[in-house]
N, C-alpha and C positions, 0 to 999 in steps of 0.2 A: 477799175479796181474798187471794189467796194472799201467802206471804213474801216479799218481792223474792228474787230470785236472783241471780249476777254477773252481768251482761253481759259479751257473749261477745266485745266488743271489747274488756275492759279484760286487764291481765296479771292469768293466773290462780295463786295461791301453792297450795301445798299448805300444811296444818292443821301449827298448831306442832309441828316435829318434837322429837322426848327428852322432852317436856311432854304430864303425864298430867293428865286433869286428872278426878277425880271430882266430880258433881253439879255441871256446871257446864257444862252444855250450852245452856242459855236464853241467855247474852251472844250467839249467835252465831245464834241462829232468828231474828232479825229483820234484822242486816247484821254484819255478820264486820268490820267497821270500830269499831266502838261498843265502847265501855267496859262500857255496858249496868248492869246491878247489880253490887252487892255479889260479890266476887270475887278469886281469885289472878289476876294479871293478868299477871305475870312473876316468876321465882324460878333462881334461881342461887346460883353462888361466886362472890363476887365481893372479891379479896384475901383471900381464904384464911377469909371470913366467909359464914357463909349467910346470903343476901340474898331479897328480895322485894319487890314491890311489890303490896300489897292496894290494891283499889278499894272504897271504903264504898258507889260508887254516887251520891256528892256531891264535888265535887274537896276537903274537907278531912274528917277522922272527927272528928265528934261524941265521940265516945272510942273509946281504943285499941281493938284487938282483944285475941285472944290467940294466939300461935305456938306449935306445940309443932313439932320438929324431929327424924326419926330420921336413922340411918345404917343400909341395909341391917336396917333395921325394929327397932333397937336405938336407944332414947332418947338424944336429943346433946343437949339443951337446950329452952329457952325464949326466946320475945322475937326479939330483934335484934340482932345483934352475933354471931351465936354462932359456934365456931370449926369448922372442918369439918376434920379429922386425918387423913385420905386419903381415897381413890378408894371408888367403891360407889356405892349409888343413893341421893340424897338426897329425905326424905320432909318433907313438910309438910302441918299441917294446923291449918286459921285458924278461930276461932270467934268470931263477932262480937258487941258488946254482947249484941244481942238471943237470942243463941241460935243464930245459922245457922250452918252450917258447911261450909268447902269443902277438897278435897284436893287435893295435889298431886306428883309425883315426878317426879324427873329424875337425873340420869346426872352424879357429879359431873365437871366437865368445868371447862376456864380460861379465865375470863371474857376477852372480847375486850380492845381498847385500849379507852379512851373517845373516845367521835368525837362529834360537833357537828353540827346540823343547821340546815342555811343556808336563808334565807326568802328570796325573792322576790315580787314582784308580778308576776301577768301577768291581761291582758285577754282572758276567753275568751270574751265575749258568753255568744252560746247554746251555743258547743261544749262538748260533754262527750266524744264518743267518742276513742278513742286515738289517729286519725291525726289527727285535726284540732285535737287537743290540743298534740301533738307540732310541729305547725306555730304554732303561737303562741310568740314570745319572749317571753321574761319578762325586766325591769328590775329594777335594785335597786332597797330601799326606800329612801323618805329619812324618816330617822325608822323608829320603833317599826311603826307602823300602815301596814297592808293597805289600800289606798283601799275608800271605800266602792263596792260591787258588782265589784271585782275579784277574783281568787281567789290564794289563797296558795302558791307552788309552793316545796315542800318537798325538800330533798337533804341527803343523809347521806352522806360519804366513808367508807365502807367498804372492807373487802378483799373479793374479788370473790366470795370463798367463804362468805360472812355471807349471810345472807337477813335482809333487813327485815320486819317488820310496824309498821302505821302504825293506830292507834287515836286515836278521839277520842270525847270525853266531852260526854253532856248535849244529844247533837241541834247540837252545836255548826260544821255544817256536814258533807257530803259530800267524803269521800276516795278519791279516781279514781289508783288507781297509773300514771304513766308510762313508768318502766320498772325497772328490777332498786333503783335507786338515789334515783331521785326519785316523789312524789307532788303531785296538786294537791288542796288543800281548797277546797271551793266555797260560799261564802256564801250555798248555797239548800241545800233540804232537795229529794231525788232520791228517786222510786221507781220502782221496775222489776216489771214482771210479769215471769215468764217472759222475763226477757234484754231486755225491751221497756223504753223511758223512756215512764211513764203518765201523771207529774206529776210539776212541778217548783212550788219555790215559794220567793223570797229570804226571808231571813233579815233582823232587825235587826239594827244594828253590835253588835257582842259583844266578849268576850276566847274566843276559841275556847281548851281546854286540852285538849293533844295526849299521847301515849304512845308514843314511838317504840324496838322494838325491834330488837337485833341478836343474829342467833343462828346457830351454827354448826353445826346438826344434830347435836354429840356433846356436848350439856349445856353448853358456853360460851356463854352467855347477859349480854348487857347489856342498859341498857335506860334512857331518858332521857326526863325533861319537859319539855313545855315548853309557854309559852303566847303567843296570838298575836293582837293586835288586831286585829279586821277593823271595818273603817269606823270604829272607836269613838275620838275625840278622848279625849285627856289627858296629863297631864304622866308621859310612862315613863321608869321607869328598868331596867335590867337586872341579873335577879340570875341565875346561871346560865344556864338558858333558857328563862327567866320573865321577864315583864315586867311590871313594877309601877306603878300609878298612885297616885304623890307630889305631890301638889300642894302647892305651896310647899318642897319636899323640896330639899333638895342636890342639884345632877344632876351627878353625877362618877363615878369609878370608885375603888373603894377599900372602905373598913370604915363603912356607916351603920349609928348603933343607934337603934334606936326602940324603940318602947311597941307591943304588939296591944291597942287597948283593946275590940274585939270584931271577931268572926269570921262571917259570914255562912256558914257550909257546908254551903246548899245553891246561894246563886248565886255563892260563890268569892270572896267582897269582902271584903279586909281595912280596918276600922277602925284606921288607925297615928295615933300621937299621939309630939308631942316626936322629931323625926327631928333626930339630927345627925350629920355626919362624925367620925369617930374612928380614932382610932390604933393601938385593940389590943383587945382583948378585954375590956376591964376593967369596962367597962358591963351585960356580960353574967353573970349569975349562974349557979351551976350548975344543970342542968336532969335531974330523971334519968330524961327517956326519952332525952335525944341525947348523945351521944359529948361526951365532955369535951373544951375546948382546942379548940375547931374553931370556925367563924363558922354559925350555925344555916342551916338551907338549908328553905325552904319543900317539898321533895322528899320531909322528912319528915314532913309533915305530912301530902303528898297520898298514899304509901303506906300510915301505918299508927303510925310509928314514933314518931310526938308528935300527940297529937290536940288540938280546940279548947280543952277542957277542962283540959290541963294548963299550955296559953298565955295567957289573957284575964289581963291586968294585968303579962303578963312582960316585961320588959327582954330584947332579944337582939339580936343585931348582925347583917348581913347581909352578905355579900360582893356587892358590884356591881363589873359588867364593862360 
């Protein structure tokens, strides 16, 4: 069986433009949607810091990477946080526990606005091609959760000059672009020969976790997670654009701190213990993979920038929306 290829009815993207990517052409042989392995998966300016998102290939790292960072092939730093001092071409290159390593370069360029991607539910049956996709409404959700056997339709308010890419992690469902600005995820696994659909096959209820980029073809690159129940009961809450399963948890919006007291990173499940609502930061100790003063964001952990290893037994506070 050959590699699926697109179908010639979905919108077709051309290949991330200003984004080099060295030895890192396997994510995209099997579907140009997938997260796939170990990887730069996005890299920018982003406030005036060079930014990244590494994929370990599990939505959390086992332990860090490592970053080195040039400017116009002249050493800028290490890590995360680093400061980027003008224009030129910014270089990256990540090397993971084990030894693997991937490159990257881009154009430094100014990161877009941050924008927000809105969930719906719609009923597609068996359609999957684009007009017949295009012909189904889609409902709000009520609650967190994607009904079971529905599909997830995906939109991002962008400016019209951003191109999307929509990645997802782990076989965690099939993503059909509908047009410049929305996509659907689909609760089966989709293959295509040659532009043909060969086989389809549903999925159990999951937390699908998504990768959604915004990029403006001269190095202004953003780029946002998020994750999203499909069929799977539990008590959510919202942290960014993650959704968390608390049971027995507070369900509000505001500053919860809890405990990680273990980490599954390969199927994405956090062990939380002692959750409660709070008022400020105080619960939280310093950390020193993540930025001081700020409420911890699960975002860094799926990038690169705090792995499981530096969290099991820590104290850190969440922002919920």
């Amino acid at each position: 069986m050959r590699a699926p290829s697109t179908p010639p009815q979905l919108l077709l993207l051309a290949l991330l433009p200003a984004l080099l990517y060295s030895g890192c052409a396997e994510p995209f042989a099997v579907n140009r949607h997938d997260l796939g392995p170990f990887r730069i998966a996005a890299v920018g300016v982003v406030d005036g810091q060079a930014s990244a998102a590494i994929w370990s290939g599990q939505p959390f790292h086992a332990e860090r990477p490592t970053l080195a960072w040039t400017l116009d092939g002249a050493p800028l730093g290490e890590g995360f946080g680093v400061e980027v001092p003008g224009p030129g071409r910014l270089g990256l290159r990540v090397t993971a526990p084990d030894g693997t390593e991937r490159a990257a370069e881009v154009t430094v360029g100014e990161a877009p606005a941050p924008f927000q991607v809105d969930v719906q539910a719609v009923d597609l049956g068996q359609a999957w091609e684009l007009d017949a996709r295009a012909a189904r409404a889609a409902t709000d959700l009520d609650g967190a959760v994607v009904p079971a056997g529905w599909s997830a339709r995906l939109s991002a308010a962008v400016e019209s000059a951003l191109t999307l890419r929509w990645r997802v992690a782990l076989g965690g469902g099939t993503l059909l672009e509908l047009d410049a600005q929305r996509a659907d995820l689909l609760p089966e696994a989709l293959e295509f020969d040659d532009g043909e659909l060969v086989d389809r096959r549903p999925l159990d209820p999951h937390l699908a976790t998504l990768l959604v980029l915004a990029l403006d073809g001269s190095g202004g690159n953003r780029w946002q997670w998020l994750t999203q129940p499909m069929g799977l009961d539990g008590d959510w809450v919202r942290h960014d654009q993650q959704w968390l399963d608390l049971p027995g948890a507070p369900i509000s919006t505001g500053l919860l701190a809890l405990t990680l007291a273990d980490i599954d990173a390969e199927t994405g499940s956090l062990v939380i213990e002692d959750a409660v609502e709070v008022s400020d930061l105080t619960e939280q100790p310093a950390l020193d993979c993540a930025p001081a003063g700020q409420p911890f964001r699960l975002a860094w952990l799926r990038e690169g920038r705090c792995a499981v290893s530096d969290l099991i037994g820590q104290r850190v506070v969440l922002e919920l929306r």
